[in-house]
N, C-alpha and C positions, 0 to 999 in steps of 0.2 A: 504494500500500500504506500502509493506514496503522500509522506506529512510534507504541505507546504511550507514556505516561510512565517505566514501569520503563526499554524498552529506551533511551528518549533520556537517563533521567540515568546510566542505564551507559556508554554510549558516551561520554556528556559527561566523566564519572569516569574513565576509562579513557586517554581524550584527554590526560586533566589528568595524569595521572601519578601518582593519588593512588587508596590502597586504600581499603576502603570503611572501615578503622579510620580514616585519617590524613583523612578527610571529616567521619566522624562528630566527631573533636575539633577538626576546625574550626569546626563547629559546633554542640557542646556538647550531642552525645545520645550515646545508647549504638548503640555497631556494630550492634544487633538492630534499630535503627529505620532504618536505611538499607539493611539486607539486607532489608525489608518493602517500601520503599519501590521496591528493584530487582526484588524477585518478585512486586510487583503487590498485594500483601495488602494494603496502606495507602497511603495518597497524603497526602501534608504538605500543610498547610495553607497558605493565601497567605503569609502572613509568612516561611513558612522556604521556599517558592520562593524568594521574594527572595534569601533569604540563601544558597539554594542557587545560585541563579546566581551570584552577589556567590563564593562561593567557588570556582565551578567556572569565573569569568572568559567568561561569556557574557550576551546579554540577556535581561532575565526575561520576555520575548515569548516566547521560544524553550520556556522550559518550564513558560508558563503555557499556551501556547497545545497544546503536548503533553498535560499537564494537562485539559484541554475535551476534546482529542480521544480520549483513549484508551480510554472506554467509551460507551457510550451511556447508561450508569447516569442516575439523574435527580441533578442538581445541587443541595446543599443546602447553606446559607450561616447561621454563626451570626455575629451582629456584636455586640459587648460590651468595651469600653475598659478594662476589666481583665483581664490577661492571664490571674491566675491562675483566672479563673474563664470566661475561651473557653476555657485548656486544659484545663479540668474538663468543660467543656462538650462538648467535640470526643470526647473519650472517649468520653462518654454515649451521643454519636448515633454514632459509630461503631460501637459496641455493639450497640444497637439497631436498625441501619441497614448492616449490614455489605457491601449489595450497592450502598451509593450513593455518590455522591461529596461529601463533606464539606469546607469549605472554610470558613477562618475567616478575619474582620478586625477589627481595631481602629478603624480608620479609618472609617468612611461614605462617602466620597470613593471607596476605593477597593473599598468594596463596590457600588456603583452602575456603577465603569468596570465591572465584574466582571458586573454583569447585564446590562448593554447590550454585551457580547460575550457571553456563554453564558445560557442559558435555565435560570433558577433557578425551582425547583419547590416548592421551601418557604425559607422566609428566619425564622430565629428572631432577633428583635432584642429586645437590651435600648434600656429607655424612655430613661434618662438616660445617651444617650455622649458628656462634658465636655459642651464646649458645645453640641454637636450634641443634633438629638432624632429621636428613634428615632419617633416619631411622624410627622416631617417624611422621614423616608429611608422607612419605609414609604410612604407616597402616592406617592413617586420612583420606587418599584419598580415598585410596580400600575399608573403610567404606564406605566412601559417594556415590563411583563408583567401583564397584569390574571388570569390564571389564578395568579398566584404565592401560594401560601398561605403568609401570613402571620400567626405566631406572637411574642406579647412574651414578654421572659423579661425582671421586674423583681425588686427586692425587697419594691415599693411597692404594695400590692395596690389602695391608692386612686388609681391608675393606669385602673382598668379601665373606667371609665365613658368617661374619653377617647378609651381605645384603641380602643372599638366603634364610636367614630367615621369612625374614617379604614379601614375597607375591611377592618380584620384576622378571622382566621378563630379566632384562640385567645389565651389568654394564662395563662403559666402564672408562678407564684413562685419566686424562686431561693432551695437550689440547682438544678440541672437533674437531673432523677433517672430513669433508665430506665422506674420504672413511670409518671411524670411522662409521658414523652414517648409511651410508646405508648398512653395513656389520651388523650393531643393529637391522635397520629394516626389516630382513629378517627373522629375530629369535622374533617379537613379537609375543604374545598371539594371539591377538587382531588384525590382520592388518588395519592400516588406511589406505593404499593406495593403 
């Protein structure tokens, strides 16, 4: 049988001995985004898995890997090293995307383990992450998944002659804007939806 996400971080939460208020201020959101997160409406992003297991005292295999399982939805990954603008970003596509699974990272590292376990369907990267290049994590991915439609999301519009190089299917300018992304997803490779 497979347990989804909602019921594994209830059980986990429940285990712990902690309400969904005294979670949520462990981890600095409001009670409505963990009762989302228990009745299936939203799924946290990587980073706050982390932090979700980091406070509910288990490993974050455990609910990442619940995380992958719990829909069959298509897997859709933003990566951008500024936070406040993936959690601008995670919005957007959730918005516009309400039936998929969205997942963000900071890191490049750990969006690559993240492809080579779950089959990602669209990947929006920004061009410049620190030292990392969004450029170089694209071609990482189309190795690992060559169906994976790839989108930049920069500020830098004189980006785009590059970007066409390495395999990508779109690129759009920050910020990331609902009519933005569904004007994107009409032009992918690949359609998810």
């Amino acid at each position: 049988m497979n347990i989804t996400f909602s019921e594994t971080l209830r059980n986990l939460r429940e285990q712990s001995g902690l309400s969904q208020t005294q979670l949520a201020k462990q981890l600095f959101v409001n009670r409505s985004t963990v009762v989302r997160w228990e009745n299936g409406s939203r799924m946290p992003d990587a980073a706050m898995i982390l932090f979700l297991a980091r406070a509910l005292g288990v490993d974050s295999d455990t609910l990442l890997s619940a995380a992958a399982e719990s829909s069959e939805a298509p897997n859709v990954i933003l990566v951008d090293d500024s936070r406040p603008i993936l959690t601008d970003g995670l919005a957007v596509l959730e918005e516009v995307l309400p039936d998929v699974a969205v997942t963000g990272f900071v890191s490049p590292p750990e969006a690559i383990e993240f492809a080579r376990s779950y089959r990602v369907t669209l990947a929006i990267l920004d061009i410049e992450l620190g030292t990392a290049s969004g450029l170089d994590l694209c071609r990482t991915l189309l190795e690992i998944n060559s169906r994976t439609n790839v989108v930049y999301l920069t500020s830098y519009p004189d980006y785009a002659l590059d970007a066409w190089s390495t395999g990508a299917c779109g690129f759009l300018v920050k910020p990331l804007t609902p009519e933005s992304v569904k004007q994107q997803l009409k032009k992918l490779r690949y359609p998810i939806v």
